[in-house]
GUDO-99662 format. One record per residue (C-alpha): residue number from 1; x, y, z. Coordinates in Angstrom, 3 decimals, m for minus. Layout:
<sites>
<i->NUM&c1->X&c2->Y&c3->Z> $
...
</sites>
This chain:
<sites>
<i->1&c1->36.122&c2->55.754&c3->82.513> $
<i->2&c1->34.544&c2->52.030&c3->81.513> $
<i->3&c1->31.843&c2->54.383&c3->79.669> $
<i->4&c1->34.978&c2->55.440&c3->77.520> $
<i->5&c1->36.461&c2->52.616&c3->76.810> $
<i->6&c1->33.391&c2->51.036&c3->75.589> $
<i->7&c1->32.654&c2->54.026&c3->72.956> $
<i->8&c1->36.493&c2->53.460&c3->71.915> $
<i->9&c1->36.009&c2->49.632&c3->71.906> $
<i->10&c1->32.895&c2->50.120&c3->69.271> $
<i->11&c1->34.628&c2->52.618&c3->67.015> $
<i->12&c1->37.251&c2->49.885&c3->66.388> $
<i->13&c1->35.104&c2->47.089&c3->65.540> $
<i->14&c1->32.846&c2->49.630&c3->63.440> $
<i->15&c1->36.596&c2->50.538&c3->61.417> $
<i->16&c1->37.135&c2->46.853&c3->61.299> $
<i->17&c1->33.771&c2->45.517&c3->59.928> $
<i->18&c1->33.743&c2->48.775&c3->57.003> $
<i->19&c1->37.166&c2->47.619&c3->56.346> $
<i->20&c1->36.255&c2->44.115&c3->55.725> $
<i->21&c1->33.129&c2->44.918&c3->53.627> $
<i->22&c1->35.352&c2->47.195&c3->51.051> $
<i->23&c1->37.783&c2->44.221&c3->50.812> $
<i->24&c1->34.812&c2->41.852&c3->50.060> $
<i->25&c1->33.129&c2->44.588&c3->47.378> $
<i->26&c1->37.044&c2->44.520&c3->46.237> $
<i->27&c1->37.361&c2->40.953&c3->45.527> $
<i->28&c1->34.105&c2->40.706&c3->43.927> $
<i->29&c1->34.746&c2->43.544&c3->41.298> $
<i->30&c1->37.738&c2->42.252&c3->40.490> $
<i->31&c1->36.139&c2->38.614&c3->39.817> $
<i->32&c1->33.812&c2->40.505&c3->37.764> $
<i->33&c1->36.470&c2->41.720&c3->35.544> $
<i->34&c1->38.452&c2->39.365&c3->35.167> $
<i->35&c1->35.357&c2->37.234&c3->33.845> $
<i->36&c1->34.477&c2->40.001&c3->31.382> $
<i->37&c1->37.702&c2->39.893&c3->30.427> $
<i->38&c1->38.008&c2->36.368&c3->29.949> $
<i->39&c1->34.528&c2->37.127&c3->27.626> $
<i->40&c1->36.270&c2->39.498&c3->25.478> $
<i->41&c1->39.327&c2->37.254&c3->25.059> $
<i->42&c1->36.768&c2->34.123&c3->24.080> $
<i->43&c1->34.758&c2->36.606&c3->21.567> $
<i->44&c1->32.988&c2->34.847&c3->18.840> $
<i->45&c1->33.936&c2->31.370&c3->20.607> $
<i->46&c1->31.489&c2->32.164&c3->24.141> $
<i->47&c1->28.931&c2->33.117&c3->21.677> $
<i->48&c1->29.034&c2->29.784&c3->19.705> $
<i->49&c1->29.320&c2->27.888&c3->23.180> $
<i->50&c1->26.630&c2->29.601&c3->24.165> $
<i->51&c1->24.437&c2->28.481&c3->21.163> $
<i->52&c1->25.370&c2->25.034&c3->21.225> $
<i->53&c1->24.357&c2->24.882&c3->25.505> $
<i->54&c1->21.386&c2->26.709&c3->24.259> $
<i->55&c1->20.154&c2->23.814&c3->21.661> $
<i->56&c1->21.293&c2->20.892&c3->24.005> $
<i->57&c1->18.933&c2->22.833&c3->26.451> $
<i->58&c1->16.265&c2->22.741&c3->24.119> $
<i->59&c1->16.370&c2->18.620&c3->23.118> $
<i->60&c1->16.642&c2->17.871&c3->26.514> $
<i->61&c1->13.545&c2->20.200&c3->27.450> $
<i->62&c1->11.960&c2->18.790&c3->24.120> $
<i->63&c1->13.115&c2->14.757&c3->25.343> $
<i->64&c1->11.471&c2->16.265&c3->28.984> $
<i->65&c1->8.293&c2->17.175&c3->27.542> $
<i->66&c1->8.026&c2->14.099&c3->25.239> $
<i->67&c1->7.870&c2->11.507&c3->28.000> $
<i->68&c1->5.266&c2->13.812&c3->30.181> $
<i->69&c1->3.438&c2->13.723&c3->26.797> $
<i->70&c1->3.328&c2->9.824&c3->26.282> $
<i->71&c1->1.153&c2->9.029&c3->28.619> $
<i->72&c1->m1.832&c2->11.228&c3->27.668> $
<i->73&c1->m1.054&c2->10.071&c3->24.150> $
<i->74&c1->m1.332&c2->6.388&c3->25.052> $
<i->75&c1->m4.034&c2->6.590&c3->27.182> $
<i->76&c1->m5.857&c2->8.533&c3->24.270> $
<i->77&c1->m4.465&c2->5.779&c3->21.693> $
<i->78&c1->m6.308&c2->3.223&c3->23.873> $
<i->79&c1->m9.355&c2->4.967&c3->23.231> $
<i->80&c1->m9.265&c2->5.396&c3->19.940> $
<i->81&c1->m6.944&c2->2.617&c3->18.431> $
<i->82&c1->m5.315&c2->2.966&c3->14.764> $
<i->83&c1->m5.929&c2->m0.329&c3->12.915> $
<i->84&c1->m5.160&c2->m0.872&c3->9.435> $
<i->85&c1->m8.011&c2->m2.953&c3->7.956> $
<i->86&c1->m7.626&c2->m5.348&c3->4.713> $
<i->87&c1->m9.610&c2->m8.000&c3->2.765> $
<i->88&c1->m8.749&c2->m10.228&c3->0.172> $
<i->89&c1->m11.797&c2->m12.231&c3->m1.429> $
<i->90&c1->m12.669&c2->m14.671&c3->m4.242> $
<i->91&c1->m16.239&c2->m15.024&c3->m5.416> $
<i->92&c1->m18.008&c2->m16.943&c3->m7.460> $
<i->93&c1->m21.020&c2->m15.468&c3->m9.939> $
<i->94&c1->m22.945&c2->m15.431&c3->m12.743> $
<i->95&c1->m22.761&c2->m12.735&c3->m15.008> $
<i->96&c1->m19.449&c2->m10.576&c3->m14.416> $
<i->97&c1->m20.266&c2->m7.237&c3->m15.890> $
<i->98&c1->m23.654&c2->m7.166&c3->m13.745> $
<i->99&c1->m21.841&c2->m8.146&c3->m10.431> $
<i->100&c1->m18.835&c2->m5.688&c3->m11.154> $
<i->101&c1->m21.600&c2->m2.746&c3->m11.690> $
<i->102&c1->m23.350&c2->m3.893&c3->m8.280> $
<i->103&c1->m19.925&c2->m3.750&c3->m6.584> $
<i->104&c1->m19.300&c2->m0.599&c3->m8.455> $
<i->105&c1->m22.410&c2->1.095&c3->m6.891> $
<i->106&c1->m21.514&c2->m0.386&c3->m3.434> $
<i->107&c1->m18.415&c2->1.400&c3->m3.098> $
<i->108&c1->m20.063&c2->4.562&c3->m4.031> $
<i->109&c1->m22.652&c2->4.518&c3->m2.135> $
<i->110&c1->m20.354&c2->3.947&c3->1.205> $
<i->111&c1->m18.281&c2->6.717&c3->m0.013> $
<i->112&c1->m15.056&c2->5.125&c3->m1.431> $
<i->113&c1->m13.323&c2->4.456&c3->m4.375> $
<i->114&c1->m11.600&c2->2.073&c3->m6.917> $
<i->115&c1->m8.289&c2->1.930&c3->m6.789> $
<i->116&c1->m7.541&c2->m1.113&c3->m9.700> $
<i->117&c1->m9.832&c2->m3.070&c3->m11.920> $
<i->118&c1->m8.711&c2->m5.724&c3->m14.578> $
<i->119&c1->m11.138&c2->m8.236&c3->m16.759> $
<i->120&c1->m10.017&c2->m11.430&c3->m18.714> $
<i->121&c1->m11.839&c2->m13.169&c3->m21.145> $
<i->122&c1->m11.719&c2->m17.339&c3->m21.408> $
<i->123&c1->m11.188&c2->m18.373&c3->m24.904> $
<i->124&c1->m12.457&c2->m21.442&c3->m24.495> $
<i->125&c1->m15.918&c2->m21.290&c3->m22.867> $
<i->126&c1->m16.374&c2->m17.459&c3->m23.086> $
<i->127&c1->m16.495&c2->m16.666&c3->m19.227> $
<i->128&c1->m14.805&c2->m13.596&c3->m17.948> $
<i->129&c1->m13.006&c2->m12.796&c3->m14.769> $
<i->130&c1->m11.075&c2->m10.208&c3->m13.176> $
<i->131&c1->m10.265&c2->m8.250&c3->m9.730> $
<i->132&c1->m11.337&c2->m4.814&c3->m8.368> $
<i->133&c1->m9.027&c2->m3.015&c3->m5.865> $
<i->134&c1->m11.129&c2->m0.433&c3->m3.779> $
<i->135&c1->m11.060&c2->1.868&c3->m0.724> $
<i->136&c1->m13.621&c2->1.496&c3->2.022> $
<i->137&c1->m14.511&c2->3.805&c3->4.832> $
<i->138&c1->m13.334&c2->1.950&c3->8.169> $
<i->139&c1->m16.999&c2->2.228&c3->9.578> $
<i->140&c1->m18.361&c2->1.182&c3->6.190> $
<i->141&c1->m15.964&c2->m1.711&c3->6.081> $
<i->142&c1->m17.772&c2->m4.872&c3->7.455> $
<i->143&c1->m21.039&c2->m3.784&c3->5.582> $
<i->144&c1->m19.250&c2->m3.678&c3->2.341> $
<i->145&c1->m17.657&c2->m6.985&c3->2.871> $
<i->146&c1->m21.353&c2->m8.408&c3->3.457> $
<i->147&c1->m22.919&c2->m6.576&c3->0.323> $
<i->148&c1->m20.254&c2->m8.529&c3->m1.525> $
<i->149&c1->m20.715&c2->m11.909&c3->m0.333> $
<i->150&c1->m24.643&c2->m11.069&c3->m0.789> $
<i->151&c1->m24.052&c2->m10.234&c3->m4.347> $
<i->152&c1->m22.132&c2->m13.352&c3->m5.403> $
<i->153&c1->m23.013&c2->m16.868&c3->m6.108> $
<i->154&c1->m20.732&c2->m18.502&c3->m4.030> $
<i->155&c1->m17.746&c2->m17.132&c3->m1.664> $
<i->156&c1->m14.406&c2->m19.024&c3->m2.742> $
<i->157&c1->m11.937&c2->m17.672&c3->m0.637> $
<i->158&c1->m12.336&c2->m14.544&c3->1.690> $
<i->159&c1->m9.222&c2->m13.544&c3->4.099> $
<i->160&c1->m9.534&c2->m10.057&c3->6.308> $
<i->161&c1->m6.800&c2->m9.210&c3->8.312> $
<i->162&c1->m5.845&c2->m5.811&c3->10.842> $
<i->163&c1->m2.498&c2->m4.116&c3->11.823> $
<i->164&c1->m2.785&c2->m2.109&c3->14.866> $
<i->165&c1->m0.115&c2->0.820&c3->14.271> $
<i->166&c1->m1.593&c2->2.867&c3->17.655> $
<i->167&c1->2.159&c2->2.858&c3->19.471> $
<i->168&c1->3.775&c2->3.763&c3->16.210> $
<i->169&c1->1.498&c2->6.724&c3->15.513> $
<i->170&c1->1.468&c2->7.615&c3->19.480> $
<i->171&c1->5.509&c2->7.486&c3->19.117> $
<i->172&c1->5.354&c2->9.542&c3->15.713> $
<i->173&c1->2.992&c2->12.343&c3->17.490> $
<i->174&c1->5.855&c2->12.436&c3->20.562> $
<i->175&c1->8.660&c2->12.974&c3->17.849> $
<i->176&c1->6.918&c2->15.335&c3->16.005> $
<i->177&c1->6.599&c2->17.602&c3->18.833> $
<i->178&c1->10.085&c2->17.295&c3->20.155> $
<i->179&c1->10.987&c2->18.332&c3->17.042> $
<i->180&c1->9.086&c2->21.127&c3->16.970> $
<i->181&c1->10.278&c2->22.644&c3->20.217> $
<i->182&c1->13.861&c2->22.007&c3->18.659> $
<i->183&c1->12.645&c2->24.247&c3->15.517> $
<i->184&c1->11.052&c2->26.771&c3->17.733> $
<i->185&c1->14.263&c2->27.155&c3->19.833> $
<i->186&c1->16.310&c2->27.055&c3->16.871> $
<i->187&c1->14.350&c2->29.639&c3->15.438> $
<i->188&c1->14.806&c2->31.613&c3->17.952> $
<i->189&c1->18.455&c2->31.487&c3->18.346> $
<i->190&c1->19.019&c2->32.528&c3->14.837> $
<i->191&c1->16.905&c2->35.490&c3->15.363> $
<i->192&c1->19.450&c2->36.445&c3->18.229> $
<i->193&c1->22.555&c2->35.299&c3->16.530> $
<i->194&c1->24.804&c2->38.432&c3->15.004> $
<i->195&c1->27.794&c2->36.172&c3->13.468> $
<i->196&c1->27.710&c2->34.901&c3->10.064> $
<i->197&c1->29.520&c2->31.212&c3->11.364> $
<i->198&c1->26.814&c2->31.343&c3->13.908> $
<i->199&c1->23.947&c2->31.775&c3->11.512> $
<i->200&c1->25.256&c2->29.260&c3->9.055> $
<i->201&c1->25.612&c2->26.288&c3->12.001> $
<i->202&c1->21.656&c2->27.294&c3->13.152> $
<i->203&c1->20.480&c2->26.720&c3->9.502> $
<i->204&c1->22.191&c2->23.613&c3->9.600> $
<i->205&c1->20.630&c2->22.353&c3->12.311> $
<i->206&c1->17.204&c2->23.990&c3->10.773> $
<i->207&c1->17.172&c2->22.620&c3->7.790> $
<i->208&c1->17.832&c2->18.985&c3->9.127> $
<i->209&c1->15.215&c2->19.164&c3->12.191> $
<i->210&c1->12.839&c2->20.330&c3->9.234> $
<i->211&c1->13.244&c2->17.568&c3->7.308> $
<i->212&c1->13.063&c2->14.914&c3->9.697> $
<i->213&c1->9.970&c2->16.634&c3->10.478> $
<i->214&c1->8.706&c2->16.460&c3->6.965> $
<i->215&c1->9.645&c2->12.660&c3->7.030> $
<i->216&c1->7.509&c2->12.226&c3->10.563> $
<i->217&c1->4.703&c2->14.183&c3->9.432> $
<i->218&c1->4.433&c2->11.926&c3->5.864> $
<i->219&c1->4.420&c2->8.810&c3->7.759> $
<i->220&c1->1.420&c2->10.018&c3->10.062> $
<i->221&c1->m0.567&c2->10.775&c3->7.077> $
<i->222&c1->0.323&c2->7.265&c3->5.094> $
<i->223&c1->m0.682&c2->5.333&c3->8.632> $
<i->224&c1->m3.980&c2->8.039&c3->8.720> $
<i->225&c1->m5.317&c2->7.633&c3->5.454> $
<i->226&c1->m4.576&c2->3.573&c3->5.428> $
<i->227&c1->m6.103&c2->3.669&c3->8.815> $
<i->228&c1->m9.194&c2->5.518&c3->7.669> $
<i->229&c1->m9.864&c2->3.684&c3->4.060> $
<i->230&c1->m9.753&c2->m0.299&c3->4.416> $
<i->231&c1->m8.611&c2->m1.705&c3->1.446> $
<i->232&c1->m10.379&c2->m4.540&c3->m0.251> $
<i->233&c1->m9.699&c2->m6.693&c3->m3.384> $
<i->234&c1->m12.398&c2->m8.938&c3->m5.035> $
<i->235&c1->m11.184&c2->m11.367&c3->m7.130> $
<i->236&c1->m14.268&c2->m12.428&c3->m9.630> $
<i->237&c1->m14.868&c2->m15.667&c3->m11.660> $
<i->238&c1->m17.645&c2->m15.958&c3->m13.675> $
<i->239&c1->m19.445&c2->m19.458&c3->m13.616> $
<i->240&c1->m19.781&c2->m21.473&c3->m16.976> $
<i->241&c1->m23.482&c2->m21.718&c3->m16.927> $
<i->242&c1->m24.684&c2->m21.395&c3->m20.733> $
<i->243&c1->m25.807&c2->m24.897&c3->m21.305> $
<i->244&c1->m30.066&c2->m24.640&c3->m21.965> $
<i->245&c1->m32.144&c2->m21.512&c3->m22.953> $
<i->246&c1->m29.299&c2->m20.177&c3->m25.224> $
<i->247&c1->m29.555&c2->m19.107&c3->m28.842> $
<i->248&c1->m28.063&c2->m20.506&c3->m31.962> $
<i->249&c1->m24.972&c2->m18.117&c3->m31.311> $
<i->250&c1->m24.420&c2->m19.096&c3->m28.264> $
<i->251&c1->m23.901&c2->m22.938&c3->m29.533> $
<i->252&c1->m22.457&c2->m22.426&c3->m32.229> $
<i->253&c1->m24.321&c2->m23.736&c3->m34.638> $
<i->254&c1->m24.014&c2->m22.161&c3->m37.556> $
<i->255&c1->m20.200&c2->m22.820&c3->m37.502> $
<i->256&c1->m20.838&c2->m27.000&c3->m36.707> $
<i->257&c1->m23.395&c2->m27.010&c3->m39.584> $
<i->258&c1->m20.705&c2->m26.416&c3->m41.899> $
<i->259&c1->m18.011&c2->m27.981&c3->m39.918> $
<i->260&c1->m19.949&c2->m31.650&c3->m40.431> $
<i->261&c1->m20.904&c2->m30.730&c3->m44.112> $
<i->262&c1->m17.130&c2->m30.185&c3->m44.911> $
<i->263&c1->m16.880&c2->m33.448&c3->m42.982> $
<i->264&c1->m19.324&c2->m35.630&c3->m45.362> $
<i->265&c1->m17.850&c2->m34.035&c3->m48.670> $
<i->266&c1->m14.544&c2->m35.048&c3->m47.384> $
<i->267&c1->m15.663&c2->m38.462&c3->m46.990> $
<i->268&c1->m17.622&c2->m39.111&c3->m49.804> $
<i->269&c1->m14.588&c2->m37.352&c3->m52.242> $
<i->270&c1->m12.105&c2->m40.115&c3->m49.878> $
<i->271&c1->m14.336&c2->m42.842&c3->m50.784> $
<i->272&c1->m14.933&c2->m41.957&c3->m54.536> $
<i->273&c1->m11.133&c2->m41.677&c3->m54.649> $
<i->274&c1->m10.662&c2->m44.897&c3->m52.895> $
<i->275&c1->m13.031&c2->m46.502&c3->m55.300> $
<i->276&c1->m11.507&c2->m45.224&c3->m58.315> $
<i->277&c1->m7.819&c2->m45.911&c3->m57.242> $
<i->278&c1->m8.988&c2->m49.661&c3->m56.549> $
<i->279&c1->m10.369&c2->m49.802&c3->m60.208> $
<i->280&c1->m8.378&c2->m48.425&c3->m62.430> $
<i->281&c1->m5.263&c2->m50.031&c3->m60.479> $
<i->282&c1->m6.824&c2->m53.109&c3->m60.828> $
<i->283&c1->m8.366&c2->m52.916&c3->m64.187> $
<i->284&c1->m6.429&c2->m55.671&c3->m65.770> $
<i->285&c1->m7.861&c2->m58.478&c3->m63.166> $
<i->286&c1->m10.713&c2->m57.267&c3->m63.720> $
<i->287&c1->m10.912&c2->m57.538&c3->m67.231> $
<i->288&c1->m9.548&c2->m61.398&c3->m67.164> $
<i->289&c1->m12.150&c2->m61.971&c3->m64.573> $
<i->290&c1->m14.778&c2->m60.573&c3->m66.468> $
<i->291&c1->m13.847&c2->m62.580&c3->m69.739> $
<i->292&c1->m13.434&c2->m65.614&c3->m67.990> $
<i->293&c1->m16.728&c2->m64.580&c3->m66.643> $
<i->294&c1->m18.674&c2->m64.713&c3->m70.020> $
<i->295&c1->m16.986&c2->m67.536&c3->m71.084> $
<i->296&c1->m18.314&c2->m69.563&c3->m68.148> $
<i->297&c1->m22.151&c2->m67.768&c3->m68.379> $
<i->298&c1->m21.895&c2->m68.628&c3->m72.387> $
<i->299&c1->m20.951&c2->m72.467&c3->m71.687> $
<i->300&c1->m23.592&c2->m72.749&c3->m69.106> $
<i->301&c1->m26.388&c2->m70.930&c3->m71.350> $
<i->302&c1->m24.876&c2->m73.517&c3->m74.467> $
<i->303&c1->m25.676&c2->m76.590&c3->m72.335> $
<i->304&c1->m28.682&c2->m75.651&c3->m71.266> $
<i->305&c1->m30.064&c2->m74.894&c3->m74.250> $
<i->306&c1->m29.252&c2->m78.605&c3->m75.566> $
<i->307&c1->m31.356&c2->m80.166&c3->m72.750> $
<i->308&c1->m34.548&c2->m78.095&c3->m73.336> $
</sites>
């Protein structure tokens, strides 16, 4: 009898627990359908929501992988720093053309080259000066700046400065590849999108993630190339030093020769003239002086004849 009721006790709960399991698989398929439904009714809508979750997803993976980035980028930046060098200089020397040609070869020779180069020409004492703006390799850069101080006569003025533009290249490589990952992602989702408002929104976003890449990757190359050329500008004066050992030219002294011959003709006509203004102007006095003159000699000859 109790052998019984136990096999009827189990075949109730074994009912019970099937009839709770359909319920559940019930529930759950209609959940299911109601969500697929709610899919269709969305349409074009859970597509573009899903696009726009998908980009977010990919800055904020792209902002993720940016900060795990910066530190290996900064600890590499300390190693190798990014300093923009410069020099400004005034020198003193004595002939200009020969000094510009040994600055000339200088910058060849460390492998740069002249950016700017002007030349003036005194008037008045004949000395020439002028400024060359050139481009030095960074690890040529302190030798250059001693071949030019070598080369002059005298150092007037010489002024080197350096900008150190490591965290703003370190910050433009981080940017650059968070954009990137954007542009990859984007990329992607236009390859998967089917609607034409979809497709038009990605290359939107495309086109301005590409630019803004275009404007981070021209910076990196300005702050690489100043970083890897120094830039250096000589002014040169040239020293007035043509005083002994110079030729006639040089003195001028062809041109003085006739400058002080002009001078004594000048004179000599400005005395003649004088003379002959003070005659003729006073001819009359001197014609009653000169009568009055004989008149006096031929009394005094007179008399003195009578005594002898």
């Amino acid at each position: 009898m109790i052998t019984v009721l136990m096999v009827t006790f189990g075949f109730v709960m074994m009912l019970a627990a099937c009839s709770n399991k359909n319920e559940d698989q019930s529930a759950e398929y209609d959940i299911s359908t109601e969500s697929q439904q709610d899919s269709v009714q969305d349409g074009g809508f859970a597509v573009e929501r899903e696009e726009t979750e998908n980009v977010e997803q990919a800055q904020d993976d792209a902002d993720s992988g940016e900060s795990s980035e910066v530190p290996e980028n900064t600890e590499a930046g300390q190693q190798d720093r990014k300093i923009i060098y410069t020099a400004d200089m005034r020198v003193e020397v004595r002939d200009y053309q020969e000094s510009l040609g040994t600055f000339q070869d200088s910058i060849s020779d460390y492998g740069g080259y002249m950016v700017e180069s002007a030349m003036y020409e005194e008037t008045e004492n004949g000395t020439a000066s002028g400024y060359v703006t050139a481009r030095i390799p960074q690890e040529h850069f302190n030798a250059f700046i001693e071949v030019v101080e070598d080369g002059s006569d005298r150092v007037l003025e010489s002024n080197v400065s350096g900008q150190d533009v490591t965290e703003e290249y370190v910050d433009l490589e981080s940017r650059l590849a968070s954009k990137e990952v954007v542009e990859e992602r984007l990329l992607s989702f236009m390859e998967q999108a089917e609607e034409t408002e979809d497709l038009l929104a990605i290359s939107d976003d495309l086109a301005n993630v590409q630019e803004e890449i275009e404007e981070i990757t021209g910076r990196m190359n300005y702050l690489q190339d100043k970083t890897d050329l120094a830039t250096v500008t000589i002014h040169i004066e040239e020293k007035d030093v043509r005083i002994s050992g110079v030729g006639e030219e040089d003195l001028n002294t062809w041109e003085k020769t006739q400058e002080q011959f002009m001078k004594s003709i000048n004179f000599l006509i400005s005395a003649f003239s004088g003379l002959f203004v003070f005659l003729v102007g006073n001819l009359p006095l001197i014609l009653l002086l000169g009568v009055i003159g004989l008149i006096v000699f031929w009394v005094i000859r007179k008399q003195m004849n009578r005594k002898a």
